[in-house]
C-alpha positions in Angstrom: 147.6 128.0 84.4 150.4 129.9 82.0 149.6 130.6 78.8 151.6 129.9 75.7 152.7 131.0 72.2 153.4 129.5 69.1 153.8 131.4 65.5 155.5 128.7 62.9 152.3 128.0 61.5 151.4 127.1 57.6 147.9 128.0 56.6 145.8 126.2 53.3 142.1 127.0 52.3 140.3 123.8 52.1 137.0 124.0 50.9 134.3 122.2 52.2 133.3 120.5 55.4 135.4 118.3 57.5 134.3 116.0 60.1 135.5 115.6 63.5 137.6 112.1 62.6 138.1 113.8 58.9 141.9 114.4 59.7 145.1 112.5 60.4 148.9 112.7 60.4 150.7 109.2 58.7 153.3 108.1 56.4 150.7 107.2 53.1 153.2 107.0 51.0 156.4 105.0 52.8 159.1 107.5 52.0 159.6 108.3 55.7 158.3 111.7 55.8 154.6 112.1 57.8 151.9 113.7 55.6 148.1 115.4 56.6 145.1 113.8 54.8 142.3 115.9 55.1 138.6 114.2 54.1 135.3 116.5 53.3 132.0 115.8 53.0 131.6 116.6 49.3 133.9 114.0 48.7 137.2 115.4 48.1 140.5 114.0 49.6 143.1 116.4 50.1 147.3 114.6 50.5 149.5 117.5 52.5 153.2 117.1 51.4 155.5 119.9 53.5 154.4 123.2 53.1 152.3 121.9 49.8 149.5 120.5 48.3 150.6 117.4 47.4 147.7 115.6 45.7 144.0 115.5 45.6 141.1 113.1 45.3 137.3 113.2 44.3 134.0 112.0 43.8 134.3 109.6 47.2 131.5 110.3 48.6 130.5 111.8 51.9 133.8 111.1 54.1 133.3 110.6 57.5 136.7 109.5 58.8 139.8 108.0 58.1 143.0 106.3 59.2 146.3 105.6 58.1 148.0 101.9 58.6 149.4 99.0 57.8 145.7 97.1 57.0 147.1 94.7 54.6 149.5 93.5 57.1 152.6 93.7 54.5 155.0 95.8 56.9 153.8 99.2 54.8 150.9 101.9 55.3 147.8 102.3 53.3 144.7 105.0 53.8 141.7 103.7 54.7 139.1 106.0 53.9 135.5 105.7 55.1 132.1 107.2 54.1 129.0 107.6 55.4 127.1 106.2 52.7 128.7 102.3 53.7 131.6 102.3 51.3 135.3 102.0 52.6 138.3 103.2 50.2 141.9 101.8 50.5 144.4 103.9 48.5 148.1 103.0 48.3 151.2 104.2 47.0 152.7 102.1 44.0 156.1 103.1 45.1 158.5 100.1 45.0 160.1 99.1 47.6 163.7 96.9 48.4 162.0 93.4 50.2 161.0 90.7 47.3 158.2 88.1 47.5 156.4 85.7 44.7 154.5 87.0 42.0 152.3 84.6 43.3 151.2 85.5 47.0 147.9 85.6 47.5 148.4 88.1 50.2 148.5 90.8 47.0 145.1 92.2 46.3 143.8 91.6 43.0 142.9 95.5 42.2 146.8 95.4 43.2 148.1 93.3 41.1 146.5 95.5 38.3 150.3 97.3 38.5 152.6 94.2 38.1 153.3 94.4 34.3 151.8 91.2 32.0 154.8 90.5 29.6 158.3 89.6 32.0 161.7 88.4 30.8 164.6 87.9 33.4 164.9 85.6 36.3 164.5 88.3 38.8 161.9 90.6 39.4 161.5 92.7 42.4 157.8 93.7 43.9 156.6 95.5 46.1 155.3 94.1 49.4 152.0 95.2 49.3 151.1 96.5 45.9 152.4 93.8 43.8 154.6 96.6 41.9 157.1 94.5 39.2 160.2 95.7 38.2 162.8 93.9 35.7 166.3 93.6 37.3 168.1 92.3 34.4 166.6 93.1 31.4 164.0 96.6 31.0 161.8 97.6 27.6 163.0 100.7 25.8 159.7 102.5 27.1 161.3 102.6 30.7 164.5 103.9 30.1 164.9 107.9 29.3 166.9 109.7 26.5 169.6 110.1 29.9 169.5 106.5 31.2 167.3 107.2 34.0 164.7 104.8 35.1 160.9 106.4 35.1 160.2 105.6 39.0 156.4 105.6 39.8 155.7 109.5 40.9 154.6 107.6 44.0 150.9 109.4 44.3 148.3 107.7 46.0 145.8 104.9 44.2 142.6 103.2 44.7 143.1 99.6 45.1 139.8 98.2 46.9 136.7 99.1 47.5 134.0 97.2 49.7 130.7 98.0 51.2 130.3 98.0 54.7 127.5 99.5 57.2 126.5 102.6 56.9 126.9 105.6 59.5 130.6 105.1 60.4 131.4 107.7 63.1 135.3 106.7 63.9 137.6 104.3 62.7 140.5 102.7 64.3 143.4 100.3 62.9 145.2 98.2 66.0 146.1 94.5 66.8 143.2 93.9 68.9 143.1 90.0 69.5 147.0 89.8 70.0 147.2 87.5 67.1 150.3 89.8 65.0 147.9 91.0 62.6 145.7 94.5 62.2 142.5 94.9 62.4 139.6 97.9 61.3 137.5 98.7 64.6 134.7 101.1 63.2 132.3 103.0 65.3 128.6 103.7 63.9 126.2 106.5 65.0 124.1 103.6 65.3 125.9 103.0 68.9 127.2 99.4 66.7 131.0 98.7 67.0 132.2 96.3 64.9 135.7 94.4 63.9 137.1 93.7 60.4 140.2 92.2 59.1 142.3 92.0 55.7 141.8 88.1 54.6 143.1 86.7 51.8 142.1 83.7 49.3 145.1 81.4 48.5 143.2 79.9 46.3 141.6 82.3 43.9 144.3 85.4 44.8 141.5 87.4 46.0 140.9 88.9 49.2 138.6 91.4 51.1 137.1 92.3 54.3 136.0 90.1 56.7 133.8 91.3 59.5 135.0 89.5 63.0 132.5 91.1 66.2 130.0 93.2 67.1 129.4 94.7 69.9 125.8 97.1 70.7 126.2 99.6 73.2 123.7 101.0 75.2 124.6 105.0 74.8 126.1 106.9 71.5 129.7 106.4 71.2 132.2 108.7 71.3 135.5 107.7 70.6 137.1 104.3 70.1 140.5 103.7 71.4 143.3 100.8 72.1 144.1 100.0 76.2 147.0 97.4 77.0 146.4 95.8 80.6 149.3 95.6 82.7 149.6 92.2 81.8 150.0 93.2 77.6 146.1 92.3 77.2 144.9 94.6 74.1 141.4 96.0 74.9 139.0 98.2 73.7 137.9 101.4 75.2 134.6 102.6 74.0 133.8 105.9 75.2 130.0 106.4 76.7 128.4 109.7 77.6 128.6 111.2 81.1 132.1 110.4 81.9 131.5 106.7 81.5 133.3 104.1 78.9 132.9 100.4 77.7 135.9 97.8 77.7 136.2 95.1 75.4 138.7 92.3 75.6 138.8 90.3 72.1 140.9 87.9 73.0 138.4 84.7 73.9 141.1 82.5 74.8 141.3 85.1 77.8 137.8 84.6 79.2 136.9 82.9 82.0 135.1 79.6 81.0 136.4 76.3 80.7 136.5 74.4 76.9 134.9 71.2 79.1 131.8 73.6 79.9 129.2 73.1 76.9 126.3 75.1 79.0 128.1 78.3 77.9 126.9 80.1 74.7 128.4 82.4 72.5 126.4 85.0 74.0 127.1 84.6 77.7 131.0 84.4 76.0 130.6 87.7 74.3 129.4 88.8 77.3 132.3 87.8 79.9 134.3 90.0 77.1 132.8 93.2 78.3 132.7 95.3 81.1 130.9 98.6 81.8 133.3 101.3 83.7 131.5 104.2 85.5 134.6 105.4 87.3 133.4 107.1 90.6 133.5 111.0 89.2 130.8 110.1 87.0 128.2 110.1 89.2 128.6 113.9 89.0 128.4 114.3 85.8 125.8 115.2 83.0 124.3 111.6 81.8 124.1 113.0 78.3 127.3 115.3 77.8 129.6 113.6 75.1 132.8 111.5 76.4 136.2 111.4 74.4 138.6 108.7 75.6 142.3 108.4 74.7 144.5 105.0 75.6 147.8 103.7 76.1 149.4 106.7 77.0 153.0 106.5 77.6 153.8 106.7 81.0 155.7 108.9 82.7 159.1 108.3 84.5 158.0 110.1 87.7 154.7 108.5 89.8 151.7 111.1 90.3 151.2 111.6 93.8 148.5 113.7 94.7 147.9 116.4 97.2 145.9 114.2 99.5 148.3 111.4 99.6 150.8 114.2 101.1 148.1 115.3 103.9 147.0 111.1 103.9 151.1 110.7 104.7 151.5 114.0 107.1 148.5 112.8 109.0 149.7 108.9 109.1 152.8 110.5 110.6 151.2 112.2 113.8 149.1 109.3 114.6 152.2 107.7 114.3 154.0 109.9 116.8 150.9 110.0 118.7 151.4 106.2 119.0 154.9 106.3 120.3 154.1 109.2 123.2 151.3 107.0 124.3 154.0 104.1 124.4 156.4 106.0 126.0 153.8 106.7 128.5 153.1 103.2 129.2 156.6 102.4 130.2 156.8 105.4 132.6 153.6 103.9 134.2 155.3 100.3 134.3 158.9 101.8 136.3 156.8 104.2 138.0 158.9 107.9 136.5 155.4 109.2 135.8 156.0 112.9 134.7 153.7 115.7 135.4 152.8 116.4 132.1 151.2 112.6 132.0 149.4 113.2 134.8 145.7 113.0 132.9 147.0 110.0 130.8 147.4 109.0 134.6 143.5 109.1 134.9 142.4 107.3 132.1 145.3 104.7 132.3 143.5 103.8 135.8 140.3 103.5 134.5 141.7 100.9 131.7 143.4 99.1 134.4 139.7 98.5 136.3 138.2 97.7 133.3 141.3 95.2 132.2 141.2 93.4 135.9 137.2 93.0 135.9 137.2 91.5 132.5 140.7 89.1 133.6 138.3 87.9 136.3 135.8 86.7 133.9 138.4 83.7 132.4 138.5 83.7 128.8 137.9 87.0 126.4 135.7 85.5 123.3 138.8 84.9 120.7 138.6 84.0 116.9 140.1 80.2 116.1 140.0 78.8 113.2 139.4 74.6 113.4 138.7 71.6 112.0 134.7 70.3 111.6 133.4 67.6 109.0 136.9 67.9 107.7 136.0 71.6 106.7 137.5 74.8 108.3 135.1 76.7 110.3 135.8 80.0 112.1 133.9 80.4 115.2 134.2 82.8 118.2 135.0 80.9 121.1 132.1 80.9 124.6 132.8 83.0 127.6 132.3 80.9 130.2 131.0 83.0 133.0 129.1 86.4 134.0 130.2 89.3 136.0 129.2 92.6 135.9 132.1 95.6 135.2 132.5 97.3 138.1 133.0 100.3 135.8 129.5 101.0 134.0 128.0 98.0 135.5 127.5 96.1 132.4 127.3 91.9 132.4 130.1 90.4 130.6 131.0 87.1 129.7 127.5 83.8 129.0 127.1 80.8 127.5 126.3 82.4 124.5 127.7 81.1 120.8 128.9 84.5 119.1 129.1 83.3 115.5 129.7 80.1 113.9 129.9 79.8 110.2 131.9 77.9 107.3 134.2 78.8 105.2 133.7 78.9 101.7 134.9 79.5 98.6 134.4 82.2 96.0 132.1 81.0 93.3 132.8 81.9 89.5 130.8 84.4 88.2 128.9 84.3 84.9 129.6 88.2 84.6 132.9 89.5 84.5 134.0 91.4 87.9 137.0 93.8 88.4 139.7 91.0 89.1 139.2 90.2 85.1 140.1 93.3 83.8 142.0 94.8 86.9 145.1 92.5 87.4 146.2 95.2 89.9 143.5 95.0 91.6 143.8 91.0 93.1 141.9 90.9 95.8 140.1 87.8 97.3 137.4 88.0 100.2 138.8 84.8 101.8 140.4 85.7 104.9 141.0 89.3 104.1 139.2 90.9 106.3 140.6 88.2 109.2 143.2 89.9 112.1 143.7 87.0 113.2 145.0 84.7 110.5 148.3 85.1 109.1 146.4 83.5 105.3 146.1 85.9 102.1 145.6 86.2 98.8 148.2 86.3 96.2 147.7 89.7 95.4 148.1 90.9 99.2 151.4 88.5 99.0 152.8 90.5 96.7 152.1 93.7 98.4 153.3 92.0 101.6 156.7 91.1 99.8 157.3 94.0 98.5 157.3 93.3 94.9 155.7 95.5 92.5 152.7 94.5 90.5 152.5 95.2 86.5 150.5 98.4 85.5 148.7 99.2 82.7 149.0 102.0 81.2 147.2 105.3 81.6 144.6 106.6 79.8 142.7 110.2 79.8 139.0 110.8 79.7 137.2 114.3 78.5 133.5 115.3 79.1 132.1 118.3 76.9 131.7 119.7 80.3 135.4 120.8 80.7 136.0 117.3 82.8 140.1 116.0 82.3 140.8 113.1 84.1 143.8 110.6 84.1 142.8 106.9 84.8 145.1 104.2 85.6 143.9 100.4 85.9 140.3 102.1 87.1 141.5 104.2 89.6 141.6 108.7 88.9 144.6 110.1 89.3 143.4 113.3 89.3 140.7 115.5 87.2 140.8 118.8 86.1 137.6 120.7 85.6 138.0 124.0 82.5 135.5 126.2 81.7 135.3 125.6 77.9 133.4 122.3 76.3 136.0 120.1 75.2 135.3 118.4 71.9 138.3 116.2 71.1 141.5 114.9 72.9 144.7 113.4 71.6 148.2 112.7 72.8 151.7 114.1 71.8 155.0 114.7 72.9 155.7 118.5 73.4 158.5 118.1 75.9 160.9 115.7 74.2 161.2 113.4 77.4 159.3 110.2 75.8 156.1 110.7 77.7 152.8 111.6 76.1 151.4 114.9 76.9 147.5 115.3 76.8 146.1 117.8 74.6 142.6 118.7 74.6 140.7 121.1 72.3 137.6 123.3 72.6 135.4 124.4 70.1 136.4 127.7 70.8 140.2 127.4 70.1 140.9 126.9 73.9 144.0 124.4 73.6 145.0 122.5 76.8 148.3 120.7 77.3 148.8 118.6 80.0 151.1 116.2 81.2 150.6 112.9 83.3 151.9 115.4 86.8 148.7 117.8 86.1 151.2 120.2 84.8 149.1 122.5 82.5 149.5 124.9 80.2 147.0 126.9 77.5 147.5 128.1 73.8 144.7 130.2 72.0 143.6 129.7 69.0 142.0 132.3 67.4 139.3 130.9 65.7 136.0 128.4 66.7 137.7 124.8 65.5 135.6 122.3 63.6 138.2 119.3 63.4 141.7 119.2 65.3 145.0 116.7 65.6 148.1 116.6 66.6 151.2 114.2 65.2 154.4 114.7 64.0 154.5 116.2 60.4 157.3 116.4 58.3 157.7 120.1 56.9 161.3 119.6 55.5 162.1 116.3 54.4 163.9 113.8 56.4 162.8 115.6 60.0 159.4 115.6 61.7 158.1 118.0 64.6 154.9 118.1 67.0 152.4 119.8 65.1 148.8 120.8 66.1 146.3 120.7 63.2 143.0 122.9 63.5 140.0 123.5 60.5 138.0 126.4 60.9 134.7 127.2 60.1 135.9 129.2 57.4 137.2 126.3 55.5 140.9 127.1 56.4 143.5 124.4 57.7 146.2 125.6 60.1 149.1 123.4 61.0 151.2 124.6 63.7 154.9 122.9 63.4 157.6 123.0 66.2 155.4 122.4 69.1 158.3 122.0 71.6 157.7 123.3 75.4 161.5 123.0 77.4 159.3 122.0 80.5 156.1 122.0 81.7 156.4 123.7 85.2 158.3 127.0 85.0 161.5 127.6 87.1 163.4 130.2 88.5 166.3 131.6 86.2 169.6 130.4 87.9 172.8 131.9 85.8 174.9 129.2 87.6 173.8 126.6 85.8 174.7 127.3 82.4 178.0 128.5 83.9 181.2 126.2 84.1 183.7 125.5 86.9 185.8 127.9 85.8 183.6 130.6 85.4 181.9 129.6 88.5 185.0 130.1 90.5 185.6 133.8 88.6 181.9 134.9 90.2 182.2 133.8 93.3 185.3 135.6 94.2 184.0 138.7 92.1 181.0 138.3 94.1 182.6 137.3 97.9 184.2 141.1 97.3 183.0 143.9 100.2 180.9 140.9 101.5 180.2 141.4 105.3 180.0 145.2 106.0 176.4 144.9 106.1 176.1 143.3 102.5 175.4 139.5 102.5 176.7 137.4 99.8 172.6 136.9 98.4 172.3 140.8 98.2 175.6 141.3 96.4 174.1 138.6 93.8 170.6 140.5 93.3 172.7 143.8 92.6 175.0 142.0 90.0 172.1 140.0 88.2 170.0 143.3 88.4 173.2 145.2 86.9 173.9 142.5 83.9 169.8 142.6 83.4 168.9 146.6 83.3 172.6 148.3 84.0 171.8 150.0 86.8 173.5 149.5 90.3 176.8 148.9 91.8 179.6 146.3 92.4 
């Protein structure tokens, strides 16, 4: 694995203690420009603007995590702040914005509506979309208007507009369209291995509107991290990250589960429960029970399919039975027009010895075959009777009786109370019916599809990380491959370092050991010098109007470092070729420079290693 460098890097001191979800990299204040927010434990709350300070907050309590979104569902982001002591904080930027709704929406929440002013004159007013923010388009007060004719635009710093109590312990907090219904909602994961669902809901009548808890879900371990998974069929679901390598998926959807509206024996339970399924993934059995688990979804996929090293030996080895096949083949015909070579001679041997055994069984009558027929107006599979005895004249053995093989009906699969892997692996369509059958020509639709030749949807991947240096890349259930490091990883997140749309994985030790890697097992390494406390990645804005990957650490020693321009050309390293940066032109001017003298003893490659090492270090000859 290479190892990389990067120095653009801006440094803050942050005092105080910050929490492994205490960071994150959003727009807070819609101007288009992505800021760090940065929670500690004494209850400050630190706004990074550039290569500045841009604002601070306190007396909030002990901050836990946070999250940056659009929770309100107005089509603009907000900062959710959470504590540990059960009290959630959304802040907002009173910025005004172009799009106009009623003064009267009762989406607006009433601490928001705190900024529209009380006394209006004019037709037209202008508010903002989620703050409520008024502004007079035809006539203004003397108060807004400066001694130059300038409007006094809100400074666009961050307030608090709602506060609610919630459970205590919050661990990680994550804002996503879970249910597929077009609107956001606030998954928070407690220490108290609790996950539970909230959404923004609004009162049209009294123009109020808070919190409204939806699910929740127990687990049976500590939870790691909470993320968002898309099936391949555009199902949202939640990951819930387990100890020992092991997660927890939750599909919130229940128009999705597998029950019929006619069935009133189901409870709400035994529906709850059809919504979740326990993955152990097969690595897992090798892993440490109690070693901590971070889980990262939806990863963008990559253009180019991961094919692993055993698939090549699986295919290489495919290929000489295959050509194994065909010699034996070609061996059969020679024995059938009688141009036996020598080289055949012992296939000769045992090609004799088939034939005896072939003739003493053709002497019995009928072989024992697999039909498929009609009884009671059901299908039945049975192995036909062989009708006599007769002993092989090979190993002496009886063959053939009146015996009945196997008789038995066919039936269908019954639903399951539980969900199995066809609900939450549509890749994975299997049905036992006739699948394991030679004989019969039925299958099931997924095996059609393979049949055909059409391609089934896949969801896409997502990356799992044990404490015990364990990276692995999962797709629809299956590994695509894992990675074992010698450092105890501590948090993973995603980010684009090579420009190409993909999302690289990066993972982070609490030593500073930094891990990029992208969905090929392409790796590389960057050091960080100190032991890390908290670390993301995103794309921050250090000069206004332009954003670059960025990798955020906070160091025991209450210091923040932000490293901008976190660009890698490629993640496999290749051989330096001068011709391609070259034109045709100049193409054509080195290859006749470089096809002089060529053949007394000098080959055309040699003459280029002298020229490249006489452009590189001046020394040799044309």
């Amino acid at each position: 694995m290479r190892a990389v460098s990067f120095v653009k890097r801006i440094q803050w001191d942050l005092p105080g203690t910050v929490f492994r979800h205490g960071m994150s990299i959003g727009d807070v204040d819609n101007d288009g420009d992505n800021e760090l927010v940065v929670g500690t434990a004494e209850g400050e709350l630190y706004i990074f603007k550039g290569s500045d300070l841009w604002q601070k907050i306190t007396g909030l309590g002990l901050i836990t995590s946070l999250t940056i979104g659009d929770i309100f569902n107005y089509g603009r982001n907000a900062l959710v702040v959470i504590c540990g002591d059960g009290w959630v904080h959304i802040f907002y930027s009173p910025r005004p914005v172009n799009p106009t709704i009623s003064l009267s929406s009762p989406g607006i929440p009433p601490a928001i509506k705190e900024f529209i002013p009380q006394e209006q004159s004019g037709p037209t007013v202008t508010v903002d979309v989620a703050t409520g923010m008024g502004s007079m388009m035809n006539s203004m007060s003397s108060d807004q208007l400066d001694s130059g004719g300038e409007t006094n635009e809100p400074s666009g710093k961050m307030e608090c507009v709602y506060v609610q109590r919630i459970p205590t312990n919050t661990k990680v907090v994550l804002l996503a369209d879970i249910d597929k219904d077009g609107a956001m909602e606030l998954i928070l994961g407690l220490t108290d291995r609790v996950v539970r669902s909230y959404r923004w809901s609004s009162n049209a009548e009294l123009g109020t509107g808070r919190l409204v808890g939806l699910n929740k879900w127990e687990c049976t371990d500590q939870i790691g991290t909470v993320t968002l998974q898309h099936t391949g069929d555009g199902t949202p679901t939640l990951l819930v990250a387990q100890p020992g390598g092991t997660f927890m998926r939750i599909k919130c959807n229940p128009e999705e589960s597998n029950f019929n509206d006619s069935d009133s024996s189901i409870t709400n339970s035994e529906v709850a429960a059809s919504c979740v399924d326990y993955q152990t993934l097969g690595i897992s059995r090798m892993r440490n029970p109690n070693i901590s688990t971070e889980i990262l979804g939806d990863l963008e996929p990559s253009k180019e399919e991961f094919v692993s090293p055993l698939e090549c030996e699986t295919l290489r080895f495919a290929g000489k039975i295959i050509s194994e096949k065909e010699q034996i083949l070609s061996d059969d015909r020679q024995l059938s027009t009688g141009e036996l070579k020598a080289s055949s001679l012992e296939f000769e041997r045992n090609y004799s010895l088939l034939e005896m055994r072939k003739s003493s069984l053709d002497a019995t009558g009928n072989y024992g075959k697999k039909e498929i027929l009609e009884k009671d107006n059901k299908p039945v599979r049975f192995y036909t009777k062989l009708a006599t005895q007769d002993i092989d004249t090979v190993d002496g053995n009886l063959v053939g009786g009146n015996v009945v093989l196997g008789e038995f009906d066919i039936k269908p699969d019954k639903k399951s109370i539980l969900p199995t892997h066809r609900d939450f692996s549509p890749s994975l369509d299997y049905h036992t019916e006739n699948y394991n059958d030679p004989d019969t020509k039925e299958r099931s639709p997924g095996c059609e599809r393979r049949d055909s030749g059409e391609k089934t949807n896949k969801g896409k991947p997502y990356a799992l990380a044990t404490l015990d240096g364990t990276i692995m890349l999962v797709q629809d259930e299956v590994i695509l491959w894992a990675m074992q490091v010698d450092h105890q990883i501590f948090a993973l997140c995603q980010l684009d370092v090579t420009g190409d749309g993909t999302d690289e994985i990066v993972a982070c030790a609490w030593d500073g050991q930094t891990y990029i890697l992208d969905q090929q097992k392409h790796s590389v390494r960057f050091q960080f010098e100190e032991p890390v406390r908290a670390f993301c990645t995103g794309k921050y804005s250090i000069a206004t109007g332009s954003s670059s990957p960025c990798l955020v650490y906070n160091t025991f020693h209450n210091k923040i470092f932000l490293y901008y321009d976190v660009i890698l050309p490629s993640m496999v390293v290749s051989a330096l070729d001068p011709l391609e940066e070259l034109d045709e032109e100049e193409k054509l001017i080195l290859d006749d420079l470089i096809s002089k003298n060529v053949g007394n003893g000098i080959s055309k490659e040699h003459k280029m290693q002298i020229f490249t090492e006489w452009l590189l270090y001046g020394t040799g000859y044309l």
